[in-house]
C-alpha positions, 0 to 999 in steps of 0.5 A: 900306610906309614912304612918306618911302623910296619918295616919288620913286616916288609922285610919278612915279605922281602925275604919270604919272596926272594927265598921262594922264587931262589927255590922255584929257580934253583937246579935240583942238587947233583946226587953225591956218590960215596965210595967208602965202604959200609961201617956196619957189618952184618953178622957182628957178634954184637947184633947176636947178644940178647937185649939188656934190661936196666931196672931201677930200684930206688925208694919212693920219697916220704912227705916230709922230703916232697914237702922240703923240696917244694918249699925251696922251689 
């Protein structure tokens, strides 16, 4: 087996194998504690107001356009 041909693979068997063991020896990551209070308040008046409802009206294009704007494609 000729090792310069196959080096891309030997390296990605390299880095898969040193990633793996590094997390199979790795200390599980300390929690962190957050001491800042909550952005979000709960009875903002925001939350109260009805859901919007955009509606999009526009007019559907003729042959004529379809066949331009696939021509400069």
């Amino acid at each position: 087996m000729n090792i310069a041909k196959n080096m891309e693979f030997v390296f990605v068997a390299a880095a898969f194998v040193g990633v793996t063991m590094a997390n199979a020896f790795a200390a599980p990551a300390a929690p962190l504690k957050v001491s800042a209070r909550s952005a979000i308040v709960a009875k903002a008046p925001v939350f109260q107001a009805p859901m919007m409802t955009i509606v999009v009206v526009a007019k559907r294009p003729t042959v004529a356009q379809k066949a331009k704007r696939t021509a400069t494609v």
